[in-house]
C-alpha positions in Angstrom: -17.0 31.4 -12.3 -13.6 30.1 -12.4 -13.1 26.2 -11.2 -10.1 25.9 -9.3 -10.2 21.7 -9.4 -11.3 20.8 -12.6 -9.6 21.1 -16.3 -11.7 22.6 -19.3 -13.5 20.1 -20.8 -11.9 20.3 -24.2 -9.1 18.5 -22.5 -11.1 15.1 -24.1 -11.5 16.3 -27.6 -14.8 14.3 -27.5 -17.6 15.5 -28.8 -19.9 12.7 -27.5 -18.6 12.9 -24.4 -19.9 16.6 -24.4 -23.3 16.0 -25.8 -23.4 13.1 -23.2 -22.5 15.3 -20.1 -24.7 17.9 -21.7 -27.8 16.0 -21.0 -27.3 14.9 -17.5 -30.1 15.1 -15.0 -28.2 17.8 -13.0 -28.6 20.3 -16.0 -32.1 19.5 -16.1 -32.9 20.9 -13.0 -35.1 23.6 -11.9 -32.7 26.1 -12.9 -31.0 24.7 -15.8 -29.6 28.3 -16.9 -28.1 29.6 -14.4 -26.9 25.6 -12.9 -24.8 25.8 -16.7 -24.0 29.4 -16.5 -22.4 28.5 -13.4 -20.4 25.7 -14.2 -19.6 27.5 -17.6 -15.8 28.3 -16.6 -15.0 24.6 -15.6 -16.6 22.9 -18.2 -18.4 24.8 -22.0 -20.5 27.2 -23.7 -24.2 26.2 -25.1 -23.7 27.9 -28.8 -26.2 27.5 -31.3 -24.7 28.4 -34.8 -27.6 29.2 -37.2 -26.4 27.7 -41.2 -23.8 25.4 -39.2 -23.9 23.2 -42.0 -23.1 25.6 -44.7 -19.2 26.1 -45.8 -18.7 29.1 -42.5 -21.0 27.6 -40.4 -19.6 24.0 -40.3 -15.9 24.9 -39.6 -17.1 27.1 -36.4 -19.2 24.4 -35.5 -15.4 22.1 -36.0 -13.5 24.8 -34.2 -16.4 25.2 -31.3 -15.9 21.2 -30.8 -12.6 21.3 -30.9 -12.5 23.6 -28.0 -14.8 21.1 -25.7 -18.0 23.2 -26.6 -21.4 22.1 -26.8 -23.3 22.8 -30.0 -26.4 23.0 -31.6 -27.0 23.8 -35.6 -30.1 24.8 -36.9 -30.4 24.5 -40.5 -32.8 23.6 -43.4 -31.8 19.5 -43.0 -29.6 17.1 -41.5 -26.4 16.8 -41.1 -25.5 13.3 -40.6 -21.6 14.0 -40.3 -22.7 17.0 -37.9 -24.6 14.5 -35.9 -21.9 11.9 -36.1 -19.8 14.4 -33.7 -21.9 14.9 -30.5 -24.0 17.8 -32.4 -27.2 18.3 -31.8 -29.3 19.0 -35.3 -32.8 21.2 -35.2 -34.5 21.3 -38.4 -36.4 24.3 -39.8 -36.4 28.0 -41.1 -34.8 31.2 -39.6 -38.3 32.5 -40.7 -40.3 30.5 -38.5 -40.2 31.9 -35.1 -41.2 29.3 -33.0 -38.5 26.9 -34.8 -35.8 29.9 -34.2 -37.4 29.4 -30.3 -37.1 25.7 -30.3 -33.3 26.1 -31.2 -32.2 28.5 -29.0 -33.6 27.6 -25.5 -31.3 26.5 -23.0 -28.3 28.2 -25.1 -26.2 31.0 -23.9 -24.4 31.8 -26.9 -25.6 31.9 -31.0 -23.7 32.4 -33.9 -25.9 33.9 -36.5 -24.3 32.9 -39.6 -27.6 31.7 -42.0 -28.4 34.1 -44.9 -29.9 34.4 -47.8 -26.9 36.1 -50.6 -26.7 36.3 -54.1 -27.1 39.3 -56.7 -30.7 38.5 -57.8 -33.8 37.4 -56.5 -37.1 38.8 -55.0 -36.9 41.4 -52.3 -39.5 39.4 -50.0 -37.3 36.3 -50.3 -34.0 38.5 -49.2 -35.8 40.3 -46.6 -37.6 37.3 -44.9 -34.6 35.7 -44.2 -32.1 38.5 -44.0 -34.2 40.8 -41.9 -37.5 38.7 -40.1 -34.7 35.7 -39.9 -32.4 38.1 -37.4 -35.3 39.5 -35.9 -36.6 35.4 -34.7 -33.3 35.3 -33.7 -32.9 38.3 -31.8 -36.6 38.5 -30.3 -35.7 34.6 -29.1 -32.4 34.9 -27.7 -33.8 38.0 -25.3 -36.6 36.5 -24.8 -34.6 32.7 -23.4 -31.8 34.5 -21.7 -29.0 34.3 -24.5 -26.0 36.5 -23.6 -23.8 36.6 -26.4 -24.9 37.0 -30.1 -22.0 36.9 -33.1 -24.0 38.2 -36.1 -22.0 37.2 -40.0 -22.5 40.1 -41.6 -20.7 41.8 -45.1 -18.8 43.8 -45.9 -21.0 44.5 -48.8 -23.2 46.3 -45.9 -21.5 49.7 -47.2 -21.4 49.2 -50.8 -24.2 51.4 -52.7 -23.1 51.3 -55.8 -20.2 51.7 -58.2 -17.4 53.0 -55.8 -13.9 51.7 -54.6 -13.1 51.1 -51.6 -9.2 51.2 -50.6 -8.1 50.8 -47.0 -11.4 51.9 -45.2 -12.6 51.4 -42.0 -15.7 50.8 -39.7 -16.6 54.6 -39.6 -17.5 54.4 -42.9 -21.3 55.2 -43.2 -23.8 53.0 -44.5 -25.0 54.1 -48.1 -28.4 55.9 -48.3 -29.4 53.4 -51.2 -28.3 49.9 -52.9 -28.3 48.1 -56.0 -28.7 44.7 -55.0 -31.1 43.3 -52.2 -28.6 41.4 -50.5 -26.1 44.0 -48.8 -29.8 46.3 -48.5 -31.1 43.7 -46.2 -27.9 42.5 -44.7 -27.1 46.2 -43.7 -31.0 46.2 -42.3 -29.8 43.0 -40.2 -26.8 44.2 -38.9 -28.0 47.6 -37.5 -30.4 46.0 -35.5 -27.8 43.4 -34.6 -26.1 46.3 -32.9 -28.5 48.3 -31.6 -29.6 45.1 -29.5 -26.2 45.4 -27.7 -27.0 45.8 -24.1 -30.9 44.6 -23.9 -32.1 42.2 -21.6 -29.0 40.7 -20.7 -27.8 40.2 -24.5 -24.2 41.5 -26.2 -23.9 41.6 -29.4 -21.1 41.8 -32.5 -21.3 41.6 -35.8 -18.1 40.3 -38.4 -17.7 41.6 -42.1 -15.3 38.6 -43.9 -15.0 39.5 -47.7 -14.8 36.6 -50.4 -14.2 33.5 -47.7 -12.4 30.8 -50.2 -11.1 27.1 -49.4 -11.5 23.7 -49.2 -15.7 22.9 -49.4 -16.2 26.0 -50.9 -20.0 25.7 -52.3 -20.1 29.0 -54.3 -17.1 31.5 -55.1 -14.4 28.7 -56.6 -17.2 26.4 -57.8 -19.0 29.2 -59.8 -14.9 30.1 -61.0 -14.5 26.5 -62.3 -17.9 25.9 -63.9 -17.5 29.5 -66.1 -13.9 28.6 -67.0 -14.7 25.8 -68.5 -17.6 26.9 -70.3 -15.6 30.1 -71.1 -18.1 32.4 -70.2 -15.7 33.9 -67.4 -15.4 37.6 -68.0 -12.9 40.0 -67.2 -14.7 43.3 -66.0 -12.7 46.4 -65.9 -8.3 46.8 -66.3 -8.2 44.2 -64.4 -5.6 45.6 -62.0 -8.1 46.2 -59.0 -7.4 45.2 -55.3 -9.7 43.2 -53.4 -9.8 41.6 -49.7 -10.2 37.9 -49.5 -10.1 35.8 -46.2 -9.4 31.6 -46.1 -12.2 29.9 -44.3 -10.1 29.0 -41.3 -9.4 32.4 -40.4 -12.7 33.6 -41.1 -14.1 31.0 -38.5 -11.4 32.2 -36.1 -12.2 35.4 -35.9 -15.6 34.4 -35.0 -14.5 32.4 -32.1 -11.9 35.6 -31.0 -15.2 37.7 -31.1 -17.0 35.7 -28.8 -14.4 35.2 -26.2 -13.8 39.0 -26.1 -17.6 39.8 -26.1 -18.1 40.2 -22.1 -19.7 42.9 -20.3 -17.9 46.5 -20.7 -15.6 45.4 -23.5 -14.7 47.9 -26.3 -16.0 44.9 -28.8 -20.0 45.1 -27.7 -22.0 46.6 -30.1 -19.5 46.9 -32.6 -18.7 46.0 -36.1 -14.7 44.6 -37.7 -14.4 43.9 -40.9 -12.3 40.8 -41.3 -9.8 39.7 -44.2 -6.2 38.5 -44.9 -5.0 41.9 -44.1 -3.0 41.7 -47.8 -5.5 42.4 -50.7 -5.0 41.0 -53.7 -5.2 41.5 -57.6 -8.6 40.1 -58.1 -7.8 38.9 -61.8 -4.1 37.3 -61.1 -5.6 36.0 -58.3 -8.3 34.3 -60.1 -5.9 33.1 -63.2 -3.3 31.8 -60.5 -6.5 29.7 -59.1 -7.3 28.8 -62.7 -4.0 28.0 -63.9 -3.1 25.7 -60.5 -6.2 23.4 -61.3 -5.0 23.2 -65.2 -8.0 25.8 -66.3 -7.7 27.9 -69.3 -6.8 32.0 -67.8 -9.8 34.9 -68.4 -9.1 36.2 -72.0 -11.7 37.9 -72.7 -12.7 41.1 -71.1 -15.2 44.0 -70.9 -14.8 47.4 -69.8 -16.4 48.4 -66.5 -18.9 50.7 -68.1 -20.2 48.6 -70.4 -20.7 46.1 -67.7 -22.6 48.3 -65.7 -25.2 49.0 -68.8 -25.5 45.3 -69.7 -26.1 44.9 -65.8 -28.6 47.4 -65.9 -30.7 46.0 -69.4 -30.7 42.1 -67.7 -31.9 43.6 -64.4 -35.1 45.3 -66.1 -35.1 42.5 -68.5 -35.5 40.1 -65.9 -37.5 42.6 -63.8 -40.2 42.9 -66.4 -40.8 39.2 -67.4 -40.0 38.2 -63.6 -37.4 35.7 -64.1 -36.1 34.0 -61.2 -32.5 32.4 -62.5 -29.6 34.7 -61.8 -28.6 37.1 -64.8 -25.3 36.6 -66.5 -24.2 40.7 -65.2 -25.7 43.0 -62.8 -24.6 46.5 -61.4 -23.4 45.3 -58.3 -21.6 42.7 -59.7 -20.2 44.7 -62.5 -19.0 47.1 -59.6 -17.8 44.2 -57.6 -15.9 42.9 -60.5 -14.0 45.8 -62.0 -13.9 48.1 -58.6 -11.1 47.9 -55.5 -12.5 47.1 -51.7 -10.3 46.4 -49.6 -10.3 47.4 -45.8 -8.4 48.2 -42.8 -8.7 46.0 -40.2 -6.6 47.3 -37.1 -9.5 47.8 -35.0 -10.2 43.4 -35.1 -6.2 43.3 -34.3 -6.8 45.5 -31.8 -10.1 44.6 -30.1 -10.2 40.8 -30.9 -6.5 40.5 -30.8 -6.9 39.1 -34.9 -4.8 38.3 -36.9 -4.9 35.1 -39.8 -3.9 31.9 -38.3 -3.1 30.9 -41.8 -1.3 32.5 -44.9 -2.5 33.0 -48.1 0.2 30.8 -49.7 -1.3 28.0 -47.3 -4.5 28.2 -47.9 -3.9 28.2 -51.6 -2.1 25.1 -51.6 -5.2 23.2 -49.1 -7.6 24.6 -51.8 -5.6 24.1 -55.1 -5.4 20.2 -53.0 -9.1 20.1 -52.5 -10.5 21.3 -55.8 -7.7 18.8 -58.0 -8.8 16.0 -56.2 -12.3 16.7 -57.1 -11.4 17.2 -60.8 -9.6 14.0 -61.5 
């Protein structure tokens, strides 16, 4: 419905003013759904981003409210500064179904970023929340009249083992086996995700960004600085392999880009784009250059590839055998992820979600190199 009268309602900027106008009696009506569907082209979108206050989730959640949008997060706690904007916070587990229900009702859009990644841990924990987590989300937002569904996915979904990757695309097949739960059960996620597309009223998409770095990263740069300057940062392989990266703020935009394009006989339903800077880069230069900005000693030492893979295969059945939950120092995958080149093509998200980064790589270098300083003084 377009409104002819009326501006979009991001013309305030205010988030309170949205979660105010949100809750007025005339959406409470007998048909709340289709009374908001209705007015959905004057005014905003009902989106529920699952992990909105992780380091993805929150800068869709900024870039939704930004926009005018209502929001809703469901995540493990609260998120004061969340709340502090207009956003509405539901507490609980992507693995309990009726909290997955709870959240979604009355929503017409969800962005299904929560997950559960990492190179070790139990299969049961990874599937629960990788697999039964999507399924609650899925089962709900049929079953409450969701129309749109943007799924975070990897693009670790196609990695089996010890390969390279260089300038691949979507028609890549999935592997027929993995070495590492967490791209097993995120490629288990994303099929269905896909194969929902279509059913009961509900579209679907599903995004593959690789390596998201910036400002309030929680794991990749973190995990960088910590092993720097404990010098236990390892190079793995000749160190001259390509890999795709994508800044936070571009990786939340192309989210945003999928959802407006995911409408009813578009070429983006029921598809999957990986997502990226478009320019890979030398892992280890990139890594040093990261090191050397925030006055960190460069990776000196290094293994070769090979006998990364072995050590990562002696930990994992160490571990295996004495069940030991804390993450081992090397495994296969991340030997392979280490020392290997993926990097993908992504002219079918310039084409279908019209992508492309809204900012460089020099930028978003010099707003992380900003960021992490500050924290080191």
């Amino acid at each position: 419905m377009k409104c002819p009268y009326l501006t979009p309602l991001s013309f305030f900027h205010n988030s309170a003013i949205l979660s105010k106008i949100s809750k007025l009696q005339f959406i409470s009506s007998k048909e709340p759904r289709a009374l908001a569907r209705g007015i959905q082209g004057c005014f905003f979108m009902k989106a529920l981003v699952t992990g909105g206050g992780g380091f993805l989730g929150r800068v869709i959640v900024e870039k939704l409210l930004k926009r005018g949008e209502s929001v809703r997060v469901l995540g493990r706690r609260k998120y004061p500064f969340l709340e502090e904007q207009g956003v509405e916070i539901v507490t609980g587990d992507v693995r309990n179904f009726e909290v997955v229900e709870t959240a979604v009702k009355d929503v017409d859009t969800v962005f299904h970023v929560a997950s559960m990644t990492g190179i070790w841990g139990k299969w049961k924990d990874f599937f629960e929340t990788n697999v039964t987590g999507t399924e609650n989300i899925l089962k709900a937002s049929k079953k409450n009249g969701v129309s749109k569904l943007v799924y975070t996915s990897t693009p670790s979904v196609i990695y089996g083992g010890g390969e390279s990757f260089e300038n691949v695309d979507e028609t890549i097949p999935y592997p027929k086996k993995y070495n590492c739960y967490y791209p097993a059960t995120k490629a288990i996620a994303e099929k269905m995700v896909l194969a929902e597309n279509g059913k009961d009223g509900l579209l679907t998409v599903s995004l593959r960004p690789h390596l998201i770095w910036g400002p309030m990263d929680t794991n990749l740069i973190p995990r960088l600085i910590e092993r720097a300057k404990s010098g236990r940062l390892i190079r793995v392989g000749d160190g001259k392999n390509l890999v795709d990266i994508i800044y936070i703020d571009n990786a939340a935009h192309a989210h945003l880009l999928a959802v407006d394009r995911l409408k009813k006989g578009s070429s983006v339903c029921g598809q999957a784009y990986f997502i990226s800077q478009g320019e890979p880069v030398i892992l280890w230069d990139w890594i040093n250059h990261v090191l050397f900005s925030l006055k960190l000693p460069p990776v000196k030492k290094n293994i070769s590839y090979r006998t990364a893979y072995l050590l990562g295969q002696l930990f994992e059945f160490f571990y295996a055998t004495f069940h030991i939950t804390s993450e081992p120092m090397m495994t296969r995958f991340l030997a392979s992820q280490l020392a290997k080149s993926h990097f993908f093509n992504i002219e079918k998200a310039k084409k279908d979600l019209g992508y492309s980064p809204l900012v460089s790589h020099k930028k978003g270098l010099e707003q992380m190199i900003k960021y992490f300083s500050a924290l080191e003084r």
